[in-house]
C-alpha positions in Angstrom: -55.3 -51.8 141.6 -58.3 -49.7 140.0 -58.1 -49.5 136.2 -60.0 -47.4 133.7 -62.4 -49.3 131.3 -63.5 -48.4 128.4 -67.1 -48.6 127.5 -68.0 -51.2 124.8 -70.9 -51.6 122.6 -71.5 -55.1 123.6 -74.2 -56.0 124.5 -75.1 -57.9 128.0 -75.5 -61.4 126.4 -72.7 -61.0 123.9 -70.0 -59.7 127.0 -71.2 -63.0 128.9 -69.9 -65.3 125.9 -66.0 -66.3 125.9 -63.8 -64.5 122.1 -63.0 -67.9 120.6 -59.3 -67.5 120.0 -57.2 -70.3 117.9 -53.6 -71.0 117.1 -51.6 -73.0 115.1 -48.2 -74.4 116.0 -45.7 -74.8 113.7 -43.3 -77.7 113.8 -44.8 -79.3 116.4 -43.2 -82.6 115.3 -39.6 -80.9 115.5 -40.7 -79.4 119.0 -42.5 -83.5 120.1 -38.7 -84.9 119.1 -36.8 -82.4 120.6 -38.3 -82.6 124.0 -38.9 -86.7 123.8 -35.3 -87.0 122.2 -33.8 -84.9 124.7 -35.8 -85.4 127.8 -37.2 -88.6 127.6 -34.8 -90.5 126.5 -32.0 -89.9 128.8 -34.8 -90.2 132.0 -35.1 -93.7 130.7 -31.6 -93.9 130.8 -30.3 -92.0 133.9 -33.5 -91.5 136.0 -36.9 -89.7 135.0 -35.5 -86.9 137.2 -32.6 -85.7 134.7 -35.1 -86.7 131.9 -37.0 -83.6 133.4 -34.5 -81.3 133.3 -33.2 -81.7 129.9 -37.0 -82.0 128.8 -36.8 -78.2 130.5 -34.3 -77.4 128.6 -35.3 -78.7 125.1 -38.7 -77.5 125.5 -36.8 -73.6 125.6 -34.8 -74.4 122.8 -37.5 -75.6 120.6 -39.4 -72.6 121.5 -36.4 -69.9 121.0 -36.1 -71.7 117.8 -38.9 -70.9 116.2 -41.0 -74.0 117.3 -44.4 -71.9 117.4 -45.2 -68.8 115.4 -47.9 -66.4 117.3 -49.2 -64.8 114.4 -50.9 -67.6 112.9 -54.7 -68.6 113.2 -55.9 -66.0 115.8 -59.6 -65.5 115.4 -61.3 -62.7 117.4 -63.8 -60.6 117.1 -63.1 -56.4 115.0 -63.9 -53.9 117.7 -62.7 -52.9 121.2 -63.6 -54.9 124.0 -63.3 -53.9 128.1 -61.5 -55.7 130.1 -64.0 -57.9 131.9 -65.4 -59.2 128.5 -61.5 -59.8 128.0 -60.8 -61.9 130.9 -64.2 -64.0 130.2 -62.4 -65.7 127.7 -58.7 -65.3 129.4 -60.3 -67.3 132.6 -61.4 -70.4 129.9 -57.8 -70.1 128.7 -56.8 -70.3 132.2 -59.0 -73.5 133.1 -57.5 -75.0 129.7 -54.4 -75.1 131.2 -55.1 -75.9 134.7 -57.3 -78.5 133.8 -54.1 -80.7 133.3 -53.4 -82.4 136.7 -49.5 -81.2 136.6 -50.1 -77.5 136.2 -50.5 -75.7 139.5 -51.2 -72.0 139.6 -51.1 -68.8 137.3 -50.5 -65.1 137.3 -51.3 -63.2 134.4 -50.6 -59.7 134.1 -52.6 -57.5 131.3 -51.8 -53.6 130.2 -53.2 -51.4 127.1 -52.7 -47.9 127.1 -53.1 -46.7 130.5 -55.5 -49.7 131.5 -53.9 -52.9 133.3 -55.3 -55.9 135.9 -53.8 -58.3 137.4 -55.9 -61.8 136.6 -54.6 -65.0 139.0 -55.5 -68.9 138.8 -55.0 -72.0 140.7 -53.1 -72.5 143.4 -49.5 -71.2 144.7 -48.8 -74.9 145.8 -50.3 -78.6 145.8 -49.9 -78.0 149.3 -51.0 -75.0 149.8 -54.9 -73.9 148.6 -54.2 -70.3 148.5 -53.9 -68.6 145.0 -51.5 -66.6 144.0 -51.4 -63.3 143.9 -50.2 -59.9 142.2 -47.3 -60.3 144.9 -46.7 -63.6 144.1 -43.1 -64.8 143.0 -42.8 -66.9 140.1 -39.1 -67.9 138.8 -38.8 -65.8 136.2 -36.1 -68.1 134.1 -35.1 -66.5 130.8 -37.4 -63.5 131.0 -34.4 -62.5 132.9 -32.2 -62.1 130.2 -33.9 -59.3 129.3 -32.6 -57.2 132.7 -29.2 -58.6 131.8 -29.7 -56.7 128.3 -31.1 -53.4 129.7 -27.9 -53.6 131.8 -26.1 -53.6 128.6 -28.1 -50.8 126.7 -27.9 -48.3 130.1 -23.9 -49.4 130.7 -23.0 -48.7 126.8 -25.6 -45.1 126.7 -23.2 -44.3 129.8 -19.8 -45.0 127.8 -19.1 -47.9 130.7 -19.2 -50.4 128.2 -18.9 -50.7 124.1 -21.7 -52.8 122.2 -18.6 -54.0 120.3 -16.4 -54.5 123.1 -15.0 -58.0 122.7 -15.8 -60.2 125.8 -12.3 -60.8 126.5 -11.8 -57.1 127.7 -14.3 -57.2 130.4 -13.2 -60.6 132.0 -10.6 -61.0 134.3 -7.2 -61.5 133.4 -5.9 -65.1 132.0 -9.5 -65.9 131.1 -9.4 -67.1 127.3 -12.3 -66.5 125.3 -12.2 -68.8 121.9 -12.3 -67.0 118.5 -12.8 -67.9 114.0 -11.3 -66.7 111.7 -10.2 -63.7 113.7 -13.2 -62.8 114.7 -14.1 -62.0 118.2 -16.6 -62.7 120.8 -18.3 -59.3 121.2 -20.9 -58.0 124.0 -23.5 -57.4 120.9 -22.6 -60.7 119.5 -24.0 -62.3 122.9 -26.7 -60.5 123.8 -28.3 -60.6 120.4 -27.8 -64.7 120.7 -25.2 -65.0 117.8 -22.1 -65.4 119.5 -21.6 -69.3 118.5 -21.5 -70.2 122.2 -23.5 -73.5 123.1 -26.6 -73.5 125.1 -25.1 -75.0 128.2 -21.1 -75.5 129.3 -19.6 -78.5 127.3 -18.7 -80.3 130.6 -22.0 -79.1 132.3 -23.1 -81.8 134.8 -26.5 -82.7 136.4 -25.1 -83.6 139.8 -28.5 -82.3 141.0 -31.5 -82.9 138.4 -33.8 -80.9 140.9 -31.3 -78.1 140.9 -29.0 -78.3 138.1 -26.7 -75.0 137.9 -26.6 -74.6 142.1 -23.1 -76.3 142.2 -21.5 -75.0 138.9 -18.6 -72.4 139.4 -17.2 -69.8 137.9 -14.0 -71.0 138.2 -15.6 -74.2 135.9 -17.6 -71.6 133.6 -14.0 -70.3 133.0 -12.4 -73.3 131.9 -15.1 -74.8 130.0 -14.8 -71.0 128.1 -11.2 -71.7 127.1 -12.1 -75.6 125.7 -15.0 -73.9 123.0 -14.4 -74.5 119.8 -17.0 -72.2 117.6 -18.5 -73.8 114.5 -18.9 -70.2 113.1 -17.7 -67.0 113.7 -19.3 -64.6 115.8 -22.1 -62.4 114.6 -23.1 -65.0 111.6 -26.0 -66.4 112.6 -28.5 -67.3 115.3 -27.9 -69.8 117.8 -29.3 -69.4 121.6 -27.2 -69.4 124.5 -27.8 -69.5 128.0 -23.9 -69.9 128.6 -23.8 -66.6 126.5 -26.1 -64.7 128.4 -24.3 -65.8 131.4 -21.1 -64.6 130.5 -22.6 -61.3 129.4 -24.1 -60.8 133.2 -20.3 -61.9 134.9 -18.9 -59.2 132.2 -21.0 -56.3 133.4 -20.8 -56.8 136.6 -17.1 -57.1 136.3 -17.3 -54.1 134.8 -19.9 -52.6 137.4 -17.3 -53.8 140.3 -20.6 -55.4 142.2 -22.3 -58.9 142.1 -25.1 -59.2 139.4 -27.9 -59.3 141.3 -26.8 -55.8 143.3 -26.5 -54.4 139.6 -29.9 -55.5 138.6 -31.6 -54.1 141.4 -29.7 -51.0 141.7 -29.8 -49.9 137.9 -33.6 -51.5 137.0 -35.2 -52.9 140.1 -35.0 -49.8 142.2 -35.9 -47.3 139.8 -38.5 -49.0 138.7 -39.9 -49.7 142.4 -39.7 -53.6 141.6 -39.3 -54.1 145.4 -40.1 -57.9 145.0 -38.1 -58.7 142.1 -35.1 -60.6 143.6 -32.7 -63.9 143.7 -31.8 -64.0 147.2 -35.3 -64.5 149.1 -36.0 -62.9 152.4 -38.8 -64.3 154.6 -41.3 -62.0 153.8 -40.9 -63.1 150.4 -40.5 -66.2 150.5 -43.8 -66.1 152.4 -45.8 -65.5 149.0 -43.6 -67.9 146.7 -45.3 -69.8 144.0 -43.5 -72.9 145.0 -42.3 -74.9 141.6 -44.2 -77.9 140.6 -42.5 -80.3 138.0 -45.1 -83.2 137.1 -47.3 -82.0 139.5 -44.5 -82.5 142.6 -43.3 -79.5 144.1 -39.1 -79.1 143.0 -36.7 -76.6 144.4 -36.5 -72.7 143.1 -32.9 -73.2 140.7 -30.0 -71.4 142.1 -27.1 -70.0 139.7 -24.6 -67.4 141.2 -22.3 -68.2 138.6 -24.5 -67.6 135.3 -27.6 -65.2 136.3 -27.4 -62.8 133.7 -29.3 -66.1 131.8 -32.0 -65.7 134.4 -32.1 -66.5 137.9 -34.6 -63.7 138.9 -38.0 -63.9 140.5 -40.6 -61.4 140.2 -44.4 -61.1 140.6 -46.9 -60.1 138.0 -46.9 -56.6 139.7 -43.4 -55.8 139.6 -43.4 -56.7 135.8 -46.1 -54.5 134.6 -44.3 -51.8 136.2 -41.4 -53.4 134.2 -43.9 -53.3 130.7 -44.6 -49.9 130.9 -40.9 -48.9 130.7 -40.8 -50.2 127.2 -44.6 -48.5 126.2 -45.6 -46.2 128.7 -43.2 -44.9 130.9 -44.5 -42.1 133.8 -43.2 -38.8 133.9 -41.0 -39.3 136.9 -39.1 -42.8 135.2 -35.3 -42.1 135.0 -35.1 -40.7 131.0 -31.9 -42.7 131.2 -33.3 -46.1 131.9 -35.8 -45.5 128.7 -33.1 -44.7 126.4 -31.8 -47.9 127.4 -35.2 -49.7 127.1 -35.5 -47.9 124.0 -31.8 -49.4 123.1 -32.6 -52.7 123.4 -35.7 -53.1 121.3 -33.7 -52.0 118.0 -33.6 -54.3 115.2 -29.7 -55.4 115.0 -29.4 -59.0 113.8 -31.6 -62.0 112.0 -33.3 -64.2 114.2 -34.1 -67.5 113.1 -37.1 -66.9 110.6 -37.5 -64.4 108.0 -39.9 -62.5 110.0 -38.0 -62.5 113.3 -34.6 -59.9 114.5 -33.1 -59.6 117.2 -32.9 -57.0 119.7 -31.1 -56.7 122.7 -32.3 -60.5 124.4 -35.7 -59.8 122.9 -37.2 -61.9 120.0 -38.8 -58.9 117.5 -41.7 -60.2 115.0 -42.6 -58.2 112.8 -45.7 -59.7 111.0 -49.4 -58.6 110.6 -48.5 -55.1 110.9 -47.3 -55.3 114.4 -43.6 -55.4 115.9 -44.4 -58.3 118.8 -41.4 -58.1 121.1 -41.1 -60.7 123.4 -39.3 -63.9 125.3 -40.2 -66.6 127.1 -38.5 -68.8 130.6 -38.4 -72.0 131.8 -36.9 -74.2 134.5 -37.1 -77.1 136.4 -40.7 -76.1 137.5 -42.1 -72.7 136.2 -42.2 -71.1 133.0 -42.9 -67.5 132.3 -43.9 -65.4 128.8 -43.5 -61.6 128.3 -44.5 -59.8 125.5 -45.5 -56.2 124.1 -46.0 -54.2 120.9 -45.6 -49.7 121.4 -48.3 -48.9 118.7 -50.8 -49.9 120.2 -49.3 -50.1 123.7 -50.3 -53.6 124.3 -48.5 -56.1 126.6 -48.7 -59.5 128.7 -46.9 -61.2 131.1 -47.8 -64.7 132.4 -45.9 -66.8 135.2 -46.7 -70.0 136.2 -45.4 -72.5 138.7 -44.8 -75.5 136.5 -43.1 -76.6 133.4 -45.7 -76.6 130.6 -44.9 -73.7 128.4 -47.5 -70.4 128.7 -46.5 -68.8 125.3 -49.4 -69.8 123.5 -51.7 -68.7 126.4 -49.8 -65.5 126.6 -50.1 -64.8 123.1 -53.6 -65.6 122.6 -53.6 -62.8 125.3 -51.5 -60.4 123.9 -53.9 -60.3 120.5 -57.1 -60.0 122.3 -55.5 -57.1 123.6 -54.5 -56.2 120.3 -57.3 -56.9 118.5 -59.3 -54.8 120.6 -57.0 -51.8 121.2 -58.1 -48.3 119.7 
C-alpha cells in the first residue's frame, strides 16, 4: 500500500542508525515460575507435548496479569521520525527475535495518523522459505476477544442485549449459571474479566496437546458451568477468563440466532471489508497460512466451535489495520453504528489488576505517561499475537507471529516509537 511520510530533519547518517529502545519487565521471576511451574513441570510428568500447552497457557496468564508493564524504561529519541528511519530499528527488533532458532516468521502492522506499512519477517513455515505477507494469516488467539466485545457494545447500542443482563438470560433453558451472595453472573461482569469464572473448564482435558479445545463440547461447557463454585462474587475483582469470554460469544449468538463466527463476520468483518479474517479456512486461504510453529515444529491451527468468543479467529496484518482505524481513525463511509460500539468498548468500567490499569470492554486500558495505551495480547499452541493503540495521538500496532514466544514487548517497543515520534 502507498503511505504518506512525513519529512524529518534527520540527517542521512543519523536515519541509517537503529533508535535504541529498552524495557524492563516486571515480575519476571513470578512470569519464569508460572510458565516453568505450569508448563514444565507437568511435560516432565505427562509428555513435553502437554507441558507445551499449559506453558501456552501460563505464559497468557502471567502476561494478562500484569507480568510486564510497557511503560517502563523506553528510551527514544524527542522528535518525529518517518517511517523508514522507524522500521530501521523495528527490522533489529525483528532479527532479535528471529534470531532464536524456534521463532519462525513475523507480521507487523504500523499506523499513525493517516500513515501505515505493513513490515514482514522470516518465514511463513520451516518448510516453506516464503515470507509472510500482509495477506498472511496468523491465529489470532485472544486478540479475538476483542470482536467478541464489539459484538457486545454494537448488540447492547441496539437494545438486543443489556450490559447488565445476567448470563443466565441469554442461555438456553435448564442451563445453570452458579452465583455469591446473590449476585449474578452478568454480560459486563464477563467481558470486563471479573466474573469469578476460572481460566479454563474445571474438568477441561488435553486429550489432544497439539489441539486442545477441538474435542470439547458445548454440551461439556454446560455442565462444567453448573459444577462452578465462585470464590467471589461477580464484579469484585479481576480475574481472566477464557471460559468467560467463551460463554459471552455462545450468549450472543444465542441471542443473534446464528453461529459465532457468522456474527463476527456479518456485524465487524464485513463492514470493515476484513475479507480474510475467518475460522473456517477455504483454500485460497489456507494457501497464505502462517503455519504454527511450537519449539520450532510446525503444530496444528487450534479449533474451538464451542468457546470462540475467547479467540479462535485468524486474520492478517492487513485486515487488522483496517480493524485499528475503527477505534482512531475511522473513514467517512465506516457504519457510525459500529464506532459507537468501538467507542463503547474502550470506556473505563472496572479495575484491572494494577493501579494504573481498567478495564474496558476485553481491552486492557493503561493509563500512565500521559497516554491511555489500550491493548491485548494472544497465544496458542504455536502463534501469539499483540494489538495495541492510543486516540491522541492516533498511534497503533499489531504484531502476529507463528510461534509461541510472546511479541508484546516487541509490539510495544513499537507502539512508543510511534508515539514518541507522533506530532
Amino acid at each position: 500500500m502507498s503511505q504518506s511520510v512525513a519529512e524529518t530533519s534527520v540527517n542521512a547518517a543519523e536515519s541509517a542508525a537503529p533508535i535504541r529502545v529498552e524495557t524492563v519487565r516486571h515480575s519476571g521471576c513470578r512470569k519464569f515460575a508460572l510458565v516453568f511451574g505450569f508448563g514444565c513441570l507437568p511435560g516432565l510428568l505427562i509428555g513435553v507435548a502437554v507441558g507445551f500447552v499449559l506453558g501456552a497457557f501460563a505464559w497468557d496468564y502471567a502476561v494478562q496479569e500484569g507480568a510486564m508493564n510497557p511503560h517502563d524504561g523506553l528510551d527514544v529519541p524527542v522528535g518525529r521520525l518517518d517511517f523508514p528511519r522507524i522500521r530501521t530499528t523495528v527490522d533489529e527488533l525483528a532479527r532479535d527475535y528471529l534470531n532464536d532458532s524456534k521463532n519462525v516468521g513475523l507480521a507487523i502492522g504500523v499506523v499513525r495518523g493517516d500513515e501505515a506499512d505493513v513490515w514482514c519477517y522470516g518465514r511463513r513455515a520451516i518448510s516453506d522459505p516464503e515470507p509472510p505477507d500482509g495477506d498472511t494469516l496468523f491465529e489470532l488467539a485472544s486478540v479475538g476477544k476483542t470482536f467478541t466485545a464489539l459484538l457486545l457494545a454494537d448488540m447492547h447500542l441496539l437494545g438486543q442485549v443489556g450490559l447488565n443482563d445476567s448470563l443466565q438470560q441469554h442461555l438456553p433453558e435448564g442451563v445453570a449459571v452458579p452465583a455469591l451472595n446473590g449476585r449474578a453472573i452478568t454480560l459486563l461482569d464477563l467481558a470486563t474479566q471479573t466474573s469469578g469464572l476460572p481460566s479454563l473448564p474445571p474438568s477441561f482435558e488435553f486429550r489432544d496437546p497439539l489441539n486442545p479445545y477441538k474435542d470439547y463440547s458445548t454440551a461439556k461447557m454446560f455442565s462444567d458451568l453448573a459444577e462452578i463454585q465462585l470464590s467471589r462474587p461477580p464484579g469484585s475483582g479481576y480475574e481472566y477468563s477464557n471460559l468467560g469470554f467463551g460463554l459471552l460469544g455462545e450468549a450472543l449468538a444465542q441471542r443473534g440466532q446464528i453461529d459465532y463466527e457468522q456474527l463476527v463476520i456479518h456485524r465487524i468483518c464485513a463492514p470493515l471489508g476484513m475479507n480474510r479474517t475467518r475460522m473456517t479456512l477455504t483454500e485460497e486461504l489456507r494457501a497464505n497460512l502462517a503455519a504454527p510453529h511450537a519449539g520450532g515444529k510446525a503444530v496444528p491451527v487450534w479449533e474451538d466451535l464451542t468457546m470462540p468468543g475467547a479467540g479462535s479467529f485468524l486474520s492478517t496484518v492487513n485486515d487488522m489495520l483496517l480493524y485499528l482505524k475503527l477505534f482512531q481513525n475511522p473513514t467517512p463511509d465506516t457504519s457510525p453504528q459500529l464506532v459507537r460500539a468501538a467507542s463503547e468498548t474502550t470506556i473505563k468500567r472496572r479495575a484491572a489488576d494494577s493501579s494504573a490499569r481498567s478495564m474496558g470492554l476485553a481491552w486492557h486500558i493503561d493509563s500512565e505517561n500521559a497516554h491511555d495505551i489500550v491493548w491485548h495480547n494472544g497465544g496458542a499452541g504455536g502463534s501469539s499475537s499483540y494489538i495495541a493503540f492510543t486516540t491522541a495521538p492516533p498511534c497503533g500496532v499489531v504484531v502476529l507471529s507463528n510461534s509461541t514466544d510472546s511479541v508484546d514487548e516487541l509490539g510495544y517497543k513499537v507502539l512508543y516509537l510511534l508515539l514518541q515520534t507522533a506530532p
